[in-house]
N, C-alpha and C positions, 0 to 999 in steps of 0.2 A: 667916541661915543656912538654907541649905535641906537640908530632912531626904530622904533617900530609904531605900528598901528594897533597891534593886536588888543591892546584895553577900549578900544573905541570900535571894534571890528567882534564883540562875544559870540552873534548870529552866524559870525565864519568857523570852519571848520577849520582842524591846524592840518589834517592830509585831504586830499579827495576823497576818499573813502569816508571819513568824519561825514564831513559833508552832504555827499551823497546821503549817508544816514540822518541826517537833519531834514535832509528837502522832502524824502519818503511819503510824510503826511501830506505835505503842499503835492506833491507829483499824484498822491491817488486822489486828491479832492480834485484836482484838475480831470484826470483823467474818465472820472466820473462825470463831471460838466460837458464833458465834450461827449462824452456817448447821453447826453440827455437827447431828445428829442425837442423840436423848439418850434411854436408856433410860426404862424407865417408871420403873424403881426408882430409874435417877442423878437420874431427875426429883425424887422422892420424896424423897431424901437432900438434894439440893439447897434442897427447900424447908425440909427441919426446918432445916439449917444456916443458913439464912436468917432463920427464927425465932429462932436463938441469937443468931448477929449481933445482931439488931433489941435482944433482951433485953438483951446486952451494953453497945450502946451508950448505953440507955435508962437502964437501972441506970446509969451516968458521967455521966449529967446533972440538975441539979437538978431540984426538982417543979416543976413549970410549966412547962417546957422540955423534953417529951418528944416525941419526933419520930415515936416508933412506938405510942406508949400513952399511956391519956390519967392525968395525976396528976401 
């Protein structure tokens, strides 16, 4: 019996090329954020928010298995 994922996986593409063609939109929204220009202060905000993120995710993972800190 062969196992697959593909009914729990719709968002993947079945070649790279699929793929690629699905992420398109997601790649020019980005690509567009990143040539935005950014205040000093949305910089600023941006990075503590960044910090939180990082904590968040770190605190949800066991000790030895921190991604952003070390314990």
């Amino acid at each position: 019996m062969k196992h697959t994922f593909a009914p729990y996986l719709k968002h993947l593409g079945k070649t790279p090329e699929e793929q690629l063609e699905k992420n398109k939109p997601l790649m020019t929204w980005l690509q567009q954020k990143m040539e935005e220009k950014v205040t000093e202060e949305e910089a600023e905000e941006n990075s503590k928010n960044w910090e939180i993120v990082k904590e968040i995710i770190d605190n949800n993972r066991p000790s030895g298995q921190k991604l952003f800190s070390r314990g």
